[in-house]
N, C-alpha and C positions, 0 to 999 in steps of 0.2 A: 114269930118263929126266928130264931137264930141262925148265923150260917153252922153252927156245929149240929144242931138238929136237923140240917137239910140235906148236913154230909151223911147225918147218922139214916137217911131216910134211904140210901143203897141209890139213889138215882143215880144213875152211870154219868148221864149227861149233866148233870148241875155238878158232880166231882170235875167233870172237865174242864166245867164254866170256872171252878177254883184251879187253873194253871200255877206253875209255880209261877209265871211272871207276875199272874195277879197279888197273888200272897207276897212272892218279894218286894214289890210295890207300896202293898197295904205294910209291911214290918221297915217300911225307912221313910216316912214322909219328911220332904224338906219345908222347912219352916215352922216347926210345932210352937206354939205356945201364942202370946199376945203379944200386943206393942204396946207401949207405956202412952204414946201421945198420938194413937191414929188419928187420920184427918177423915175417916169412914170405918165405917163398922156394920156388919151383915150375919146375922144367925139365920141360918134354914135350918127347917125341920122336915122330915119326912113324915105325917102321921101313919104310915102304912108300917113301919118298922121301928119306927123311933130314932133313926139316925138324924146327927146334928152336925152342921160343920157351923161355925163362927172363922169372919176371915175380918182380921184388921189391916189397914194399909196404908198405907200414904202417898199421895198421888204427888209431884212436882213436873211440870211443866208439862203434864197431860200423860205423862207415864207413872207405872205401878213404882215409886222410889224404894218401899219399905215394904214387906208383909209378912204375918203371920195368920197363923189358923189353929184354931182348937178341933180337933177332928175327934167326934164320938158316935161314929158309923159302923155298918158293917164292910168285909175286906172289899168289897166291889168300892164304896163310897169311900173309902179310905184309900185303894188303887186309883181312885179318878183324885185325888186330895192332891194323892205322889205325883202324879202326871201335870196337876196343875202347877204344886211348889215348884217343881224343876224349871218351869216357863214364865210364871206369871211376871219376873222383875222384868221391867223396859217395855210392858205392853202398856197399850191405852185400851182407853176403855171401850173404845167401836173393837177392837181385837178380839176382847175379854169377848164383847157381845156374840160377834161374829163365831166365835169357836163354842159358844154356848148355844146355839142356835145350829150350828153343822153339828155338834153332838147329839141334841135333840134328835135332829131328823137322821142321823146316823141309827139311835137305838129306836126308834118309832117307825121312821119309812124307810129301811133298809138306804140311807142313803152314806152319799162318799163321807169319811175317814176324815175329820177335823185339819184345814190346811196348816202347815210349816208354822210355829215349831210348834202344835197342839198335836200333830201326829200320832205322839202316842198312846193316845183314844185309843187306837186301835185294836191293840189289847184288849178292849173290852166286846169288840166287836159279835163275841157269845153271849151276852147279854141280852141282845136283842131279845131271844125268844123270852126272858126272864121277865114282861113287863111291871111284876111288883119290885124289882129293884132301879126302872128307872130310875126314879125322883129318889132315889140316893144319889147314882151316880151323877148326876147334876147339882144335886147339894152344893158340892166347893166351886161351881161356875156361876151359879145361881147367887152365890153369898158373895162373890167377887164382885160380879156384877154390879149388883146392889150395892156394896162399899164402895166401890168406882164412883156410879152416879150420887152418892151422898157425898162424897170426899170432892168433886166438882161443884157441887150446888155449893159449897160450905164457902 
């Protein structure tokens, strides 16, 4: 199911879950595309929906130096993409971890809002009741992640 099919489905609540912040979010992601010499590289997949986010990077001296991302999501995973590009330069990778793990328990155990500067998660925070869109909106923290700790090992 698509999000246009779910709009088309009249659910008052799942229209509300698409805010316009979500949508403005999902229509300007920063950093699209690839990197030519990443030092890590990470594709997730959702198989519940079929979103994909691929995040290339480059670590120096324990911080994110470089990144990009191919993002082929739906607008939820594509709003959590935007909230990562705007932040992810000058994290490390316990950060990355960290804020992927408070978002986790953010959408699964109603818990606190991803700390400074991952804040705004928050936005997504109607998701919750959504649980087949989690593992989208984890995608682009899942795929940073994972290029962090490959881009370290290397």
């Amino acid at each position: 199911m698509h999000d246009s099919d779910l709009v088309k489905s009249g659910d008052s609540d799942l229209v509300k879950l698409y805010s316009g912040r979500i949508l403005a979010l999902a229509a300007d992601i920063p950093h699209l595309g690839r990197l030519t010499a990443p030092t890590g590289t990470a594709r997730k997949r959702s198989p519940l929906c079929g979103s994909a986010v691929t995040v290339d990077l480059v670590m120096k001296d324990g911080r994110v130096a470089d990144f990009a991302q191919d993002v082929k999501a739906c607008a939820l995973g594509q709003a959590s993409a935007s909230i990562l590009g705007g932040v992810i330069l000058g994290r490390s990778r316990a950060e990355l971890e960290a804020a992927r793990e408070m978002l986790r328990a953010m959408l699964k155990d109603n818990g606190a809002v991803p700390a400074a500067p991952f804040q705004g998660y928050e936005v997504l925070i109607p998701a919750r009741d959504y649980k087949n869109r989690h593992a989208s909106i984890l995608l682009a923290l899942d795929a940073a992640c994972e290029a962090a700790a490959q881009a370290e090992a290397a």
